[in-house]
TIRO-2110 file (N, C-alpha, C; in Angstrom, 1 decimal):
// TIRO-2110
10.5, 28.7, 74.8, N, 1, A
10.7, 28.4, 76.2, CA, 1, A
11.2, 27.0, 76.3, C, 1, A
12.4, 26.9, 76.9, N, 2, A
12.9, 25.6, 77.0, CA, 2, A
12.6, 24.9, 79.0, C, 2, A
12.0, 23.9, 78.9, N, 3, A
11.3, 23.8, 80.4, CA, 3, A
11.0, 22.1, 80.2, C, 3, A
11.8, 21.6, 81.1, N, 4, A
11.7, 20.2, 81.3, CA, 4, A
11.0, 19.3, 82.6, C, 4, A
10.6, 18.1, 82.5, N, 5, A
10.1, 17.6, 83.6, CA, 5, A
11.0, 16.4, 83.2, C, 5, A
11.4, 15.8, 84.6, N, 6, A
11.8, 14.5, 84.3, CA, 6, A
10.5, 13.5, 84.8, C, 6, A
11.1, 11.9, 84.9, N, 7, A
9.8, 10.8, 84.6, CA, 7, A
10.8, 10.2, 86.0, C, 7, A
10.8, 10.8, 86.7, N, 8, A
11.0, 10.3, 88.2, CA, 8, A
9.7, 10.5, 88.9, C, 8, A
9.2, 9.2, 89.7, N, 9, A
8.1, 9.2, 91.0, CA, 9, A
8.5, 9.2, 92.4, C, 9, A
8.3, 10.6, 93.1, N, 10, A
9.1, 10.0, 94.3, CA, 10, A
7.7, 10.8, 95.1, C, 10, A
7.3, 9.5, 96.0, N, 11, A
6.1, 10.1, 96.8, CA, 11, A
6.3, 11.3, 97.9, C, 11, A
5.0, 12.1, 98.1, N, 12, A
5.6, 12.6, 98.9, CA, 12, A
3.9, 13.3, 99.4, C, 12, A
3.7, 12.5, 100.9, N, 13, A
2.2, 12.4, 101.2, CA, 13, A
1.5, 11.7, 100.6, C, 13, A
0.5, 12.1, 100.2, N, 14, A
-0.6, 11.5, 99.3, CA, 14, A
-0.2, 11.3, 97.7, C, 14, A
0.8, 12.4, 97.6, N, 15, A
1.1, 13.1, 95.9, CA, 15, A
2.2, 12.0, 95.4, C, 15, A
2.3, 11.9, 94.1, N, 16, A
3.7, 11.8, 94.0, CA, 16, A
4.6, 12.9, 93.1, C, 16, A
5.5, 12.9, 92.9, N, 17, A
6.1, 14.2, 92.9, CA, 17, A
7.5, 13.6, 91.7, C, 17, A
7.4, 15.0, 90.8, N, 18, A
9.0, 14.9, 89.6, CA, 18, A
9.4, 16.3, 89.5, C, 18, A
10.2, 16.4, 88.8, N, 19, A
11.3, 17.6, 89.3, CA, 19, A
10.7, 18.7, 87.5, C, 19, A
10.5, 19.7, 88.0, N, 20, A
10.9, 20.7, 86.2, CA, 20, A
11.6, 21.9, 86.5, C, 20, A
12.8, 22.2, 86.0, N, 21, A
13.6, 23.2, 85.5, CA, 21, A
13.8, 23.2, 84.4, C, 21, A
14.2, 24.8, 83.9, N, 22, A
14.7, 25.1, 82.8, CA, 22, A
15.6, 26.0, 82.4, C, 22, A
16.1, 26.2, 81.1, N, 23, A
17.5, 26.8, 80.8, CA, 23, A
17.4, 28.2, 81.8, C, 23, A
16.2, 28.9, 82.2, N, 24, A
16.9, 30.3, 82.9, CA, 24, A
15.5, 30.2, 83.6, C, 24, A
16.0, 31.0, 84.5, N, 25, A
14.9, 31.0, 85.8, CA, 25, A
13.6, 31.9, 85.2, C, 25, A
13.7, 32.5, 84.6, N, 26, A
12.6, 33.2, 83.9, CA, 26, A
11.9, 31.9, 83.3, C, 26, A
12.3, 31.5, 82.0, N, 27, A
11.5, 30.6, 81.9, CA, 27, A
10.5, 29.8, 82.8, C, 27, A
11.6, 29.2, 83.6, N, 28, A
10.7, 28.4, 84.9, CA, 28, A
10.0, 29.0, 85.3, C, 28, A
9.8, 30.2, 85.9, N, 29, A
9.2, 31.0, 86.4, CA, 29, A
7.4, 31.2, 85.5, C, 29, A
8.1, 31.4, 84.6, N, 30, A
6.6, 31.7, 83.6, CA, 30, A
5.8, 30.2, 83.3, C, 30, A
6.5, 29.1, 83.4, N, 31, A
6.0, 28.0, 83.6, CA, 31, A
4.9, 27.7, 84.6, C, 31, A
5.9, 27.9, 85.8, N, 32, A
5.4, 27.6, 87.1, CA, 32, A
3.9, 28.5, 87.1, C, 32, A
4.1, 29.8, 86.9, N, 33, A
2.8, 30.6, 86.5, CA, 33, A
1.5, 30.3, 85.8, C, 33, A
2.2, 29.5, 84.8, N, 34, A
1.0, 29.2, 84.0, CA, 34, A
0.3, 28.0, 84.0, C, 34, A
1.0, 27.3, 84.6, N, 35, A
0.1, 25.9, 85.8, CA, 35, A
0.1, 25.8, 86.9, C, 35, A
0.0, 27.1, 87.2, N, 36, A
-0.8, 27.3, 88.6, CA, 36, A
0.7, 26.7, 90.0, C, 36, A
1.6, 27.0, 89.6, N, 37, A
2.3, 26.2, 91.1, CA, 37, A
3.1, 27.6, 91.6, C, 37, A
2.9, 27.9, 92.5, N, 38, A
3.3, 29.2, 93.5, CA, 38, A
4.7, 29.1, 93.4, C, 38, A
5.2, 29.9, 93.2, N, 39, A
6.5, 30.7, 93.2, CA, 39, A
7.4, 30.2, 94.5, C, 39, A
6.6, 30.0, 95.8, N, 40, A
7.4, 30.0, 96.9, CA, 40, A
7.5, 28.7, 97.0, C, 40, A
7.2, 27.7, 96.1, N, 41, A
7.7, 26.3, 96.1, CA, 41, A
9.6, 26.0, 95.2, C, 41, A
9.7, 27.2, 95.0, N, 42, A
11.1, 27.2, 93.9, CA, 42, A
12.5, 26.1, 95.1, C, 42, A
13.0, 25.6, 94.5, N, 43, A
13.9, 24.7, 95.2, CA, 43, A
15.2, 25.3, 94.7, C, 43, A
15.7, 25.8, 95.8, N, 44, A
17.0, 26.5, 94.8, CA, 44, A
18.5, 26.3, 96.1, C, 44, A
19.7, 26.5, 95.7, N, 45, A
20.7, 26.6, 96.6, CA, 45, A
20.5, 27.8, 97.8, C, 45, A
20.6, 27.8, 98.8, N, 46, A
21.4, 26.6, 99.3, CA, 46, A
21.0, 25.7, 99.8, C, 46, A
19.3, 25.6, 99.8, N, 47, A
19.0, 24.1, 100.5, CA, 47, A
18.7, 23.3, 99.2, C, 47, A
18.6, 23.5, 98.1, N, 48, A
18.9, 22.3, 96.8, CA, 48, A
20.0, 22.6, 96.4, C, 48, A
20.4, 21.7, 96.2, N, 49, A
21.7, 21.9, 94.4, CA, 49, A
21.6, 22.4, 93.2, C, 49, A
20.2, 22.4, 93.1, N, 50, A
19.9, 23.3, 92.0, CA, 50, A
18.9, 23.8, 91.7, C, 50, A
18.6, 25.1, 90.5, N, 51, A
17.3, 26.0, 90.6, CA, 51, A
16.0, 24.7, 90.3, C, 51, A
14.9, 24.2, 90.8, N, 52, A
13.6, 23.9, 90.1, CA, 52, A
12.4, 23.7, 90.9, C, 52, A
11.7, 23.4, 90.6, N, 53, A
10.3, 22.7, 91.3, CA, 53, A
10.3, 21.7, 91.2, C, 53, A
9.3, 21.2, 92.5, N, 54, A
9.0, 20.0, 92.8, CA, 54, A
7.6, 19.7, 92.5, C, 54, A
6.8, 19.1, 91.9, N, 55, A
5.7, 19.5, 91.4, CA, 55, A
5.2, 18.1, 91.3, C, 55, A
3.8, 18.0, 91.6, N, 56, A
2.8, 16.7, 91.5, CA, 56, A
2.7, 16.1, 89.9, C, 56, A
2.4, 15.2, 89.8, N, 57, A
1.9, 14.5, 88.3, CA, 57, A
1.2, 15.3, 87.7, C, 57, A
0.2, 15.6, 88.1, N, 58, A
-0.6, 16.3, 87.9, CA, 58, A
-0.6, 17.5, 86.9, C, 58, A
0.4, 18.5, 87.7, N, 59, A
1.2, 19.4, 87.1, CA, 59, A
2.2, 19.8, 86.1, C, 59, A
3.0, 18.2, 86.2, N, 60, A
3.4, 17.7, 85.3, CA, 60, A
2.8, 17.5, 84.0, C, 60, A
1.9, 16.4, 84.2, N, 61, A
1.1, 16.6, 82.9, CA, 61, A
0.2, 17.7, 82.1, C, 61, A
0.1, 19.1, 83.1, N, 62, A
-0.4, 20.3, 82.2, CA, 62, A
1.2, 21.1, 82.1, C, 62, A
2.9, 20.2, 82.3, N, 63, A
3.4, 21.1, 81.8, CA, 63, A
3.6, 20.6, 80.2, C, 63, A
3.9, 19.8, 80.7, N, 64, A
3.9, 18.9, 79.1, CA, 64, A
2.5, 19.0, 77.9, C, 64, A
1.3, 19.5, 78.8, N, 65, A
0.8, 20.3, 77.8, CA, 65, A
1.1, 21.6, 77.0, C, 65, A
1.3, 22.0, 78.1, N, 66, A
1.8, 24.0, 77.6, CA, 66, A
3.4, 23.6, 77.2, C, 66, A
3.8, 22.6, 76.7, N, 67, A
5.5, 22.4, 75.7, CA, 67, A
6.6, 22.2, 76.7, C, 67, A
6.4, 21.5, 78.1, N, 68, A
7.6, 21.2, 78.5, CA, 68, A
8.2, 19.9, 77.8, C, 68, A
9.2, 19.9, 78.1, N, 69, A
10.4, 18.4, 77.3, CA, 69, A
10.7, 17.5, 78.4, C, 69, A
9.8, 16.0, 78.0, N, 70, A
10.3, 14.9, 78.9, CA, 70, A
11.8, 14.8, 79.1, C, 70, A
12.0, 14.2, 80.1, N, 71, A
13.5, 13.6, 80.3, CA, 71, A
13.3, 12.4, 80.9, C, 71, A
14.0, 11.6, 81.4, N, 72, A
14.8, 10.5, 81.5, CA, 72, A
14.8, 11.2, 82.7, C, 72, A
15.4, 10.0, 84.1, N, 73, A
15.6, 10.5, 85.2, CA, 73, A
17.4, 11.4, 85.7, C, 73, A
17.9, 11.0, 84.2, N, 74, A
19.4, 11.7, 84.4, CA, 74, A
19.4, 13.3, 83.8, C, 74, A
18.0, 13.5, 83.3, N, 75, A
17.8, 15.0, 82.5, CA, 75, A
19.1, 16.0, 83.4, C, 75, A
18.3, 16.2, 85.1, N, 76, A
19.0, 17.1, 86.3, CA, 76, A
20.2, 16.7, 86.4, C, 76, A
20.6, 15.9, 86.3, N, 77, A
21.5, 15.8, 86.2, CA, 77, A
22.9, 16.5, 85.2, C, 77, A
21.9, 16.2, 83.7, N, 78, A
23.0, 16.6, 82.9, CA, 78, A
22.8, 18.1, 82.4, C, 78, A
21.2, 18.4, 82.8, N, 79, A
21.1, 19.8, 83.5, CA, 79, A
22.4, 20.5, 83.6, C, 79, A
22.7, 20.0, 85.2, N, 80, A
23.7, 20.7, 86.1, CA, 80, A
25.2, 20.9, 85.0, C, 80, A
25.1, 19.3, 84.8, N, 81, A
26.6, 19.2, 84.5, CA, 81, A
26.7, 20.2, 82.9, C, 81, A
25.9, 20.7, 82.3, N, 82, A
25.8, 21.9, 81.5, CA, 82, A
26.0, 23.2, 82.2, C, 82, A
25.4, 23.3, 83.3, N, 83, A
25.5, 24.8, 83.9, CA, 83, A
27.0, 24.6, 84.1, C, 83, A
27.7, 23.5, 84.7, N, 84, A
29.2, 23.8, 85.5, CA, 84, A
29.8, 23.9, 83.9, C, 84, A
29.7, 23.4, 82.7, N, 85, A
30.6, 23.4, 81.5, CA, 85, A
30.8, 24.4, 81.1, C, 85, A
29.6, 25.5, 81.3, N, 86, A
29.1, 27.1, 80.7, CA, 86, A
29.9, 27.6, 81.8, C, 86, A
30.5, 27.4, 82.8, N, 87, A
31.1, 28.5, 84.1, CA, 87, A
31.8, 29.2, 84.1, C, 87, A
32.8, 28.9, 82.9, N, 88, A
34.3, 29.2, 82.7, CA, 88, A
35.1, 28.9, 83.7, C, 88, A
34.9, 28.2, 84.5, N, 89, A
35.8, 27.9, 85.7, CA, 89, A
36.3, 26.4, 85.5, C, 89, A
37.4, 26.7, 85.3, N, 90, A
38.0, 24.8, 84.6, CA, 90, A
37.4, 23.2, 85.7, C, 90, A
37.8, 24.2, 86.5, N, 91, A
37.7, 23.1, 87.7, CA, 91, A
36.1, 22.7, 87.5, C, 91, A
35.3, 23.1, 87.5, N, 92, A
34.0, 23.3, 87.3, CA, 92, A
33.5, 22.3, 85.6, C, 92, A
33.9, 23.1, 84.8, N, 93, A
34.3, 22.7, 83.3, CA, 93, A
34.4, 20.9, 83.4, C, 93, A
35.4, 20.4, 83.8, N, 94, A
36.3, 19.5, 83.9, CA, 94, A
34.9, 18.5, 84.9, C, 94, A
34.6, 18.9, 85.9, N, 95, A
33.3, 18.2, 86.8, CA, 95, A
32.3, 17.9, 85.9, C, 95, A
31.8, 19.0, 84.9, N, 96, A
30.8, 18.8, 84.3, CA, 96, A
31.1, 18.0, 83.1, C, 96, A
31.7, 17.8, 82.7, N, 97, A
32.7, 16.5, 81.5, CA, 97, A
32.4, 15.4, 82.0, C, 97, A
33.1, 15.2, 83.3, N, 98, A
32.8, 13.9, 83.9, CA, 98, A
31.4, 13.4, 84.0, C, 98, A
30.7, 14.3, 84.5, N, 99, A
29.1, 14.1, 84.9, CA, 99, A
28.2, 13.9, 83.6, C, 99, A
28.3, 14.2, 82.4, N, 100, A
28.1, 14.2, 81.0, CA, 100, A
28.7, 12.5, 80.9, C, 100, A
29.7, 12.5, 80.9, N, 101, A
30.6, 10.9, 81.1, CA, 101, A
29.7, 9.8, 81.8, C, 101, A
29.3, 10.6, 82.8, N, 102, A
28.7, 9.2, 83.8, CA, 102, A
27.0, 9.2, 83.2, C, 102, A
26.0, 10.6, 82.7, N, 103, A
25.1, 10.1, 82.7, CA, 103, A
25.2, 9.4, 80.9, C, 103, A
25.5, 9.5, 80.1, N, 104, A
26.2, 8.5, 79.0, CA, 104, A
26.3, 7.3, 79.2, C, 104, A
27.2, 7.2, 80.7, N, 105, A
27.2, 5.9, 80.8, CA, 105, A
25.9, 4.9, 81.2, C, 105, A
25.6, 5.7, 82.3, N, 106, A
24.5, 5.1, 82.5, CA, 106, A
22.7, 5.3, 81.5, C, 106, A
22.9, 6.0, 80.8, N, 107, A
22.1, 5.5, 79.9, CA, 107, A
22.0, 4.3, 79.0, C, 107, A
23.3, 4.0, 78.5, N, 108, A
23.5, 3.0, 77.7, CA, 108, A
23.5, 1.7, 78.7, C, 108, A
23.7, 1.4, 79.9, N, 109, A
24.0, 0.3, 80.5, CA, 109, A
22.1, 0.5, 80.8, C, 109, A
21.3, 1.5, 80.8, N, 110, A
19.7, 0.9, 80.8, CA, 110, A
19.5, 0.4, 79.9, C, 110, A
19.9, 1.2, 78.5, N, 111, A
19.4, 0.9, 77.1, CA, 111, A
20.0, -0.4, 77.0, C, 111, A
20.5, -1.1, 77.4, N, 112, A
21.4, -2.7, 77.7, CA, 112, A
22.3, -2.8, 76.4, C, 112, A
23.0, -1.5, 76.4, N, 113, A
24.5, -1.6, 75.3, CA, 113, A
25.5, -0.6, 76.7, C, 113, A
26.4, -1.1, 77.4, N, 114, A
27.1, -1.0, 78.3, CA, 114, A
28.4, -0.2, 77.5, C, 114, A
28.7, 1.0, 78.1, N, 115, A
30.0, 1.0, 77.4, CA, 115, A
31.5, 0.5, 77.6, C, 115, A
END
């Protein structure tokens, strides 16, 4: 089971809150089940950009017990830009190249080697 959390804090209420998706919604799904976070929290299109949960620290830290994979805050990102490369749709393809391009970039300009 491949199932990520990224190391973004964005409050929300009392909580603070980071994002976990993974390669197929099944996965996620069996994730979300087995740390307890309800199904009807799924964040998906058309009111997100993309399939995941929004989930407390909390939750976070029992997914990363049960084998989720830390990310970086550009993980969803390069997420996505994987789904659009797998699309077969060039136009799509070509988006997701670029988006791969930019989180590259901006990793290295944190890691303070700029490209």
């Amino acid at each position: 089971m491949t199932v990520y959390v990224d190391d973004v804090r964005h409050p929300f209420g009392r909580m603070v809150m980071c994002h976990m998706w993974a390669d197929s919604l099944d996965e996620l799904l069996a994730m979300a089940d087995r740390i307890s976070v309800a199904r009807r929290w799924l964040q998906q299109p058309p009111k997100a950009s993309w399939v995941h949960f929004d989930i407390a620290l909390t939750k976070k830290a029992e997914a990363l017990r049960c084998g989720a994979i830390l990310t970086d805050k550009f993980g969803p990102l390069e997420h996505c830009a994987r789904l659009d490369m797998a699309s077969g749709d060039p136009k799509r393809r070509a988006l997701g190249e670029r988006k791969l391009d930019a989180v590259a970039e901006c990793r290295a300009i944190r890691a303070g080697r700029a490209q």
